[in-house]
ROTI-346078 format. One record per residue: residue number from 1; x, y, z of N, C-alpha, C in turn. Coordinates in steps of 0.001 Angstrom, whole numbers, plus 524288, in hexadecimal, padded with zeros to 5 digits. Layout:
BEGIN
SITE   num     n_u     n_v     n_w    ca_u    ca_v    ca_w     c_u     c_v     c_w
SITE   NUM       X       Y       Z       X       Y       Z       X       Y       Z
...
REM end
This chain:
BEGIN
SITE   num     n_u     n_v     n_w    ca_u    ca_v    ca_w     c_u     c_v     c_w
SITE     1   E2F92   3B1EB   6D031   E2E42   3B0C3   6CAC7   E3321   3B02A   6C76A
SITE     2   E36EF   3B33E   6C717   E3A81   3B36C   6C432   E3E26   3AD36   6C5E7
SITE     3   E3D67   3AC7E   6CCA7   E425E   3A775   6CD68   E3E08   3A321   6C9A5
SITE     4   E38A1   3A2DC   6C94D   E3857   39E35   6C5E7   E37B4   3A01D   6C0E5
SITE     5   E3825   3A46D   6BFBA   E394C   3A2CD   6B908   E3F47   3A21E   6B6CC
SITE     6   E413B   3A438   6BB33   E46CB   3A141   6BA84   E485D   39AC2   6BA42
SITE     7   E4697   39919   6BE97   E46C4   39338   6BEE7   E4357   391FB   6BA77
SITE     8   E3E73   39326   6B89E   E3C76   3915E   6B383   E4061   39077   6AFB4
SITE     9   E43AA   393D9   6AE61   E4786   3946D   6A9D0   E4C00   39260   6A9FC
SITE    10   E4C27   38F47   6AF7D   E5240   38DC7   6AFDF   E4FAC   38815   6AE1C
SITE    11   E551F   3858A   6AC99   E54B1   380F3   6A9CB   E53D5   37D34   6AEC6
SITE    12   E508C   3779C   6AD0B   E4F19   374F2   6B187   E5261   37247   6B580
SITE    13   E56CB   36F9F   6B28B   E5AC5   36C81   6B30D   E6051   36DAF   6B477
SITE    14   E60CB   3730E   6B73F   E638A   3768C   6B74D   E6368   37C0C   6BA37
SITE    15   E679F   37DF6   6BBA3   E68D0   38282   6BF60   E6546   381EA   6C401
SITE    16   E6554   37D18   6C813   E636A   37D28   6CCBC   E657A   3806E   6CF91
SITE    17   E69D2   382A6   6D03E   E6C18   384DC   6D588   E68BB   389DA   6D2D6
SITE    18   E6913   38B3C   6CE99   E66A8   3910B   6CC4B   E5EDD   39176   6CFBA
SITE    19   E5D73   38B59   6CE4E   E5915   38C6F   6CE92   E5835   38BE4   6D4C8
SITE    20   E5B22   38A32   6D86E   E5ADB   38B33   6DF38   E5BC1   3908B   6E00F
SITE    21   E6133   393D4   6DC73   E5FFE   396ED   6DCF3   E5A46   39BBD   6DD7F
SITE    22   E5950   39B3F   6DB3E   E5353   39ECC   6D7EC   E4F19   39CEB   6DBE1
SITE    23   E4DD8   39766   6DCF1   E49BC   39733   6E252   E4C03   39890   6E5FC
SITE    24   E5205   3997F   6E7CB   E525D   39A10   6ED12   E5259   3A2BE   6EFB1
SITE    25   E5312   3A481   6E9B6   E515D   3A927   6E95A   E4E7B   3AAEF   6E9C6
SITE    26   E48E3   3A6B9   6E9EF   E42F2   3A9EF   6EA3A   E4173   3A6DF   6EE17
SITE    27   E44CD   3A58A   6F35B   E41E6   3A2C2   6F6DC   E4379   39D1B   6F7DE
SITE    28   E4315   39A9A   6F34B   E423A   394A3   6F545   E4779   392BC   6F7E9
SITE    29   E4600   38E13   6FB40   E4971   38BCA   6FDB5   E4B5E   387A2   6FB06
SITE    30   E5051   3856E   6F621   E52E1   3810C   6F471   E568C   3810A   6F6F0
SITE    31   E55E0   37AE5   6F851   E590C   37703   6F82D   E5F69   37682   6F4AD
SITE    32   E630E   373CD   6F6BA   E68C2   3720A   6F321   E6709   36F4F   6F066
SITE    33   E683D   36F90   6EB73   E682E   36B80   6E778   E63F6   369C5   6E565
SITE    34   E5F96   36D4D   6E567   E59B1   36F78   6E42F   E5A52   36FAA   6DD82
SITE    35   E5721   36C33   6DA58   E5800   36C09   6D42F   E5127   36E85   6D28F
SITE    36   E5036   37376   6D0C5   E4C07   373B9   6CE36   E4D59   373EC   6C7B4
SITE    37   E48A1   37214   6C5A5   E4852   3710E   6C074   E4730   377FD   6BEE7
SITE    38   E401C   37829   6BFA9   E3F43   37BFE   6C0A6   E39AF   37C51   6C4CB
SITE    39   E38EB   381A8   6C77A   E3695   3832C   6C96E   E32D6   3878F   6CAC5
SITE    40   E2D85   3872D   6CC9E   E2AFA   38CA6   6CD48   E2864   38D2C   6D322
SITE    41   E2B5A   3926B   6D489   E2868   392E8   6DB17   E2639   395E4   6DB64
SITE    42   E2224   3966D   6DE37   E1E94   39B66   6DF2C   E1B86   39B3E   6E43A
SITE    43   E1BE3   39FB2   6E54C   E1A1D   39E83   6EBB2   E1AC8   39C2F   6EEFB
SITE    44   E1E4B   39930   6F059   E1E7C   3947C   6F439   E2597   394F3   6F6AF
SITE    45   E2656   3936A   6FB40   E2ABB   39521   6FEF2   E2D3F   38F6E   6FCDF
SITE    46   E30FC   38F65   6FB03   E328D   38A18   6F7E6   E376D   38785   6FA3E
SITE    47   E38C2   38351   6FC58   E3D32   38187   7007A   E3F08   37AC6   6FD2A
SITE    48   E4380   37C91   6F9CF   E4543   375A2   6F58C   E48B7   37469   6F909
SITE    49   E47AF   36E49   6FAC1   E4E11   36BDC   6FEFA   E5108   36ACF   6F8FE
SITE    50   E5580   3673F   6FC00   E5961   367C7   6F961   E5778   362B1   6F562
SITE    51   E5B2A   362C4   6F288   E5BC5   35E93   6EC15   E568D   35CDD   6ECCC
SITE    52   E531D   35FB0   6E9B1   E4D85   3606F   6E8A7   E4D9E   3613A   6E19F
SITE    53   E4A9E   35F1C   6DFFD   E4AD0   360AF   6D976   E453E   36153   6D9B2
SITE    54   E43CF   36603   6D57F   E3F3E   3687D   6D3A5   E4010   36769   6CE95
SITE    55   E3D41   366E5   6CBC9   E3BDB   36501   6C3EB   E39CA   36AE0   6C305
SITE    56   E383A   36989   6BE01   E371B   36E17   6BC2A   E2FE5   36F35   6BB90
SITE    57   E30E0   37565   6BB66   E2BE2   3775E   6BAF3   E27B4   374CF   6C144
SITE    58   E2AF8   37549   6C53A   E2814   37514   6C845   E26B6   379A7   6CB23
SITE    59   E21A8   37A2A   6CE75   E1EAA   37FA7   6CFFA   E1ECE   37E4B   6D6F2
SITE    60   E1FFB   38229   6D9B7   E1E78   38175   6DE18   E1CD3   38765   6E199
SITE    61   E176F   38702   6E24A   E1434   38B3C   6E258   E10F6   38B10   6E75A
SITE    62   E0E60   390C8   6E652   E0984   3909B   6EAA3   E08C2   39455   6EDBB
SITE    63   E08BE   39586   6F10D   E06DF   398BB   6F5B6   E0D87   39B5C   6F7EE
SITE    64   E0C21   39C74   6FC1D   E1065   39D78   6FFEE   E108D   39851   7033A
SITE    65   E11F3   393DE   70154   E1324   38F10   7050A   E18FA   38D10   70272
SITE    66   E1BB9   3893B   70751   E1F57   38712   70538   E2009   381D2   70334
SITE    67   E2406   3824F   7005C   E23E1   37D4C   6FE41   E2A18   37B0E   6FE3A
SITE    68   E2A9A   37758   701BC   E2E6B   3746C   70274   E3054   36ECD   6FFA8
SITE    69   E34A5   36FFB   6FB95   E36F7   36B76   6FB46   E3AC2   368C3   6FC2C
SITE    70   E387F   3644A   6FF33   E3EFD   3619B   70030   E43C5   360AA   6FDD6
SITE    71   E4721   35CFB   70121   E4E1F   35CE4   6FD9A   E4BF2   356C9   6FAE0
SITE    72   E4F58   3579C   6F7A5   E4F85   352A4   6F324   E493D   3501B   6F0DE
SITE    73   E45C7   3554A   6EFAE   E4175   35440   6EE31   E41C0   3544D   6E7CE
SITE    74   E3DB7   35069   6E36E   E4040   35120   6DD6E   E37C6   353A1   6DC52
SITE    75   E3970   3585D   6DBBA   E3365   35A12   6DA6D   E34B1   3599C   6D439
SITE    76   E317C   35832   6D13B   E3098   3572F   6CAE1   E2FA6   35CD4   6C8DB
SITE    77   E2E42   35C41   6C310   E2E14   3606B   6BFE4   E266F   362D4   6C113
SITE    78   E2492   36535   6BEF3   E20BA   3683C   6C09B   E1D12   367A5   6C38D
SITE    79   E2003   36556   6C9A6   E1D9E   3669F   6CE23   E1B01   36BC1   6D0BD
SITE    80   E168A   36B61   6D2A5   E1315   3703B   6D4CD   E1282   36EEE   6D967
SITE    81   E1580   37352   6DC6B   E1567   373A3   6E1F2   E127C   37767   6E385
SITE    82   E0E8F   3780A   6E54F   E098F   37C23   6E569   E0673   37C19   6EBB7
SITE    83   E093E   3813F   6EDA8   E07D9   380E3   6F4AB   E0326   384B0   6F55D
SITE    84   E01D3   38791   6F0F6   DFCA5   38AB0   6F09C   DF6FE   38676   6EF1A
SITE    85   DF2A3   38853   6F0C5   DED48   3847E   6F0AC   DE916   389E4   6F21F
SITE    86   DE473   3882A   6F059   DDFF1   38BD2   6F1E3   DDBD1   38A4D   6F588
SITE    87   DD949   38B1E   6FA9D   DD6F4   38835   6FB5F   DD042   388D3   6F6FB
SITE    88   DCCBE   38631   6F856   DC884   385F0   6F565   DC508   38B78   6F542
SITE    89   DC3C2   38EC7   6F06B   DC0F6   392DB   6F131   DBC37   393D1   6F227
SITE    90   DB80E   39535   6EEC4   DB2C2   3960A   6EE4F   DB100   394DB   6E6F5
SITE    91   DAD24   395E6   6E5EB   DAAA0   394D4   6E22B   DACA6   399AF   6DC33
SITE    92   DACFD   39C81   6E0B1   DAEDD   3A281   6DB85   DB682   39FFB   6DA9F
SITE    93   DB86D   39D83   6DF26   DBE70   39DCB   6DD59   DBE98   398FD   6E127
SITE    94   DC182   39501   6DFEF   DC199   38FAB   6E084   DC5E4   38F77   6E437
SITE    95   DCBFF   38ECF   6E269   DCF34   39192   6E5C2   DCF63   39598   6E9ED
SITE    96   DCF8B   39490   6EDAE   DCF03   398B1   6F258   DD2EE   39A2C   6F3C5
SITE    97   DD39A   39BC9   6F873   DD955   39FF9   6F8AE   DDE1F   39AF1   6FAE5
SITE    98   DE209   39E0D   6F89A   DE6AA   399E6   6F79D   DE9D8   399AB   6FBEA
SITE    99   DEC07   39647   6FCA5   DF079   3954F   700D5   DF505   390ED   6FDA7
SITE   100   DF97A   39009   7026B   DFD91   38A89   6FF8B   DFE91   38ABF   704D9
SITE   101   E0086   38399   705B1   E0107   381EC   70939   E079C   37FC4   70754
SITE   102   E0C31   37EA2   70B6B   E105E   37CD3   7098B   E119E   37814   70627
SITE   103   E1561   376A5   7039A   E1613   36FBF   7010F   E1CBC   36FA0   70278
SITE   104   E1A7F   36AD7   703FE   E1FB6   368E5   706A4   E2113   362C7   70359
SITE   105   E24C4   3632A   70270   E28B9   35DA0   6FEB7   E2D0D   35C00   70176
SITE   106   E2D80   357A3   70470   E3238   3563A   70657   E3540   3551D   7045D
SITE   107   E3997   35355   70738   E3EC3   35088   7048E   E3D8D   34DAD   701EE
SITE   108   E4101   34B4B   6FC9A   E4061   34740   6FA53   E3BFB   3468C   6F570
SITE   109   E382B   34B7C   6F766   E3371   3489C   6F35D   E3439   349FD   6ECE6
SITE   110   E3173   34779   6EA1F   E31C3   34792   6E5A9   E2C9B   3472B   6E2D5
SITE   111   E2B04   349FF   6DFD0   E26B8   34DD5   6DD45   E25D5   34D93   6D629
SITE   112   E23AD   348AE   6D561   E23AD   34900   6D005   E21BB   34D81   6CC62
SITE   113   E2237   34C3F   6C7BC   E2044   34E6C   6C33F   E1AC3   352D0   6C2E7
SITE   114   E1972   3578E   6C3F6   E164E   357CD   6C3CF   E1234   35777   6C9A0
SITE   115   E1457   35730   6CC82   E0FEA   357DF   6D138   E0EEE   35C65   6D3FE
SITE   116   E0BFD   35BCB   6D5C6   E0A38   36138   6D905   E098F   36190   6DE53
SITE   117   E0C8F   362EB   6E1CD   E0BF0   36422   6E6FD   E0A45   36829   6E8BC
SITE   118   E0433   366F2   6EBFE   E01FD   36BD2   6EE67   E019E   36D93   6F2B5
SITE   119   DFEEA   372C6   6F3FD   DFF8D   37487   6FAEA   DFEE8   370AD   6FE9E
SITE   120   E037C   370B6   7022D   E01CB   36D92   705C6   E03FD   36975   70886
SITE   121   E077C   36833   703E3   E087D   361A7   70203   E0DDE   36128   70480
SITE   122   E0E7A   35CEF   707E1   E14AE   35BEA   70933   E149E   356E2   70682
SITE   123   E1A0C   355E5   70454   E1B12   350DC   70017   E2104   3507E   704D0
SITE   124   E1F18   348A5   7091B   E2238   34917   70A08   E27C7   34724   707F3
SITE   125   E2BA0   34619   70C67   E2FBD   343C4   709A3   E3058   33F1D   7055F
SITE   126   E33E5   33EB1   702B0   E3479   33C3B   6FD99   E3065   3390F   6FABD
SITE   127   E2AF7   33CFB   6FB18   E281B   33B6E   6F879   E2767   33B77   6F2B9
SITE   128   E2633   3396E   6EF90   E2383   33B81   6E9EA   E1FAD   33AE7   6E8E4
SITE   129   E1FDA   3411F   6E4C2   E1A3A   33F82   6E384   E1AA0   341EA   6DCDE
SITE   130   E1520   33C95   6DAFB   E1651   33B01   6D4F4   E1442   33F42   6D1A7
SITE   131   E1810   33E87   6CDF8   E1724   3439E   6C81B   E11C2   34448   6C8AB
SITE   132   E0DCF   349EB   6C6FC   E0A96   34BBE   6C896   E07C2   34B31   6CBCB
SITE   133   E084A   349A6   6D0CD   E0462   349FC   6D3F8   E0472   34F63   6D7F7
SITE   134   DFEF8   34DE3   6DA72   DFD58   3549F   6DE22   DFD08   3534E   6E1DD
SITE   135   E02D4   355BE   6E578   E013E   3538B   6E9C1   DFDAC   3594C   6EDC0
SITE   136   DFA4B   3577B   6F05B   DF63F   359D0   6F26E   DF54B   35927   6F7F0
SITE   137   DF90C   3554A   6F9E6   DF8B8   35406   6FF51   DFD90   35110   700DA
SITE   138   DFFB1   35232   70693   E065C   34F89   707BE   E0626   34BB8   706A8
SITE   139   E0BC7   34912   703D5   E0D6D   34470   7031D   E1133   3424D   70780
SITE   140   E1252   33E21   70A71   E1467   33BA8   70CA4   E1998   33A72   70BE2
SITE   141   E1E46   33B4D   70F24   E22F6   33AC8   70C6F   E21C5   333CE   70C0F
SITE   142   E2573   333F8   706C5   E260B   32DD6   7062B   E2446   32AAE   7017D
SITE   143   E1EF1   32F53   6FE66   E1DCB   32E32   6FB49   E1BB9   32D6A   6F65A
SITE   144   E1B3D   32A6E   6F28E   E180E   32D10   6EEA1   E1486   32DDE   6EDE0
SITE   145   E128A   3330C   6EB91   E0BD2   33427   6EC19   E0CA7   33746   6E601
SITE   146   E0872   3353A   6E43E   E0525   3377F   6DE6F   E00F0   336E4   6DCBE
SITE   147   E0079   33AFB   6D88F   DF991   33A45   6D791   DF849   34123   6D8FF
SITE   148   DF2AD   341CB   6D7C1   DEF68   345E1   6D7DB   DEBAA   3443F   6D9A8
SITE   149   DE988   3478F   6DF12   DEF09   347A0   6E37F   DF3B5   341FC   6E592
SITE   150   DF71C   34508   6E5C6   DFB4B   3427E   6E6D3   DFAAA   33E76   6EC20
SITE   151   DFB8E   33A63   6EC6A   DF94E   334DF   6EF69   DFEF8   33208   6EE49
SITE   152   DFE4D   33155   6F408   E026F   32C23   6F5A6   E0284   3275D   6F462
SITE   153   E07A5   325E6   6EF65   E059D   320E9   6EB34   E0AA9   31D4E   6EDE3
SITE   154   E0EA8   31D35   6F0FF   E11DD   31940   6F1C3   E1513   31CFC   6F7D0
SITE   155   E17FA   31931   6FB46   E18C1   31A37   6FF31   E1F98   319AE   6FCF2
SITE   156   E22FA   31D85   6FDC5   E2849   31D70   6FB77   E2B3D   31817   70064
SITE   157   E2CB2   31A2B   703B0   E2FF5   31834   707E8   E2F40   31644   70C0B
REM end
């Protein structure tokens, strides 16, 4: 709790080596030359490759699953990375008992504005995917996918 209300308060644009410091104290695995804006972790075994940029006010949460991001990935500003899910309950409580499955982001990819990646999901290599969308199921390295749910709109390479 305390390493993210620290990174909350540090300025966005500024003191990266400070802020590798502080995730690599509570666990996480960064990368060289790793730029966060800002960030919030909770629960999740967290592994940044190298020259990776995070924006600000992004969340990456959930269960006890991991979540891997590749080297030279550009994740945007209030991205939700969310490896916790419920399966379906009963009539008295809707949500049933919870689990998280891992999310995996390869090399290269890039993660607009606002989207949300959920349990499950591998985003492969240098794919993107567009300002708010949910992705809800793997994307294919290579390409772009957006929308709710997130759907394969152009083939990169």
């Amino acid at each position: 709790y305390l390493c993210n209300l620290l990174l909350f308060f540090l300025p966005g644009s500024r003191l990266f080596s400070l802020k590798r410091y502080l995730l690599k104290s509570i666990g996480v695995k960064v990368g060289n030359n790793v730029r966060i804006m800002g960030i919030r972790v909770q629960g999740v075994c967290l592994t940044i490759g190298d020259n990776t940029f995070i924006g600000d006010q992004t969340v990456i949460t959930g269960g006890r699953s991991k979540v891997t991001i590749g080297a030279n990935c550009d994740i945007s500003s209030r991205v939700n990375i969310v490896t916790g899910t419920h399966g379906i309950g009963n009539i008295e409580r809707a949500a049933g008992k919870g689990y998280s499955e891992d999310i995996v982001i390869e090399d290269g990819v890039w993660i607009g504005f606002g989207s949300t990646i959920l349990h499950g999901v591998t985003i492969g290599k240098g794919s993107i995917i567009g300002a708010g969308s949910v992705v809800t199921k793997s994307i294919p390295s290579g390409v772009l996918a957006a929308g709710v749910p997130a759907k394969i709109k152009k083939y990169l390479y």
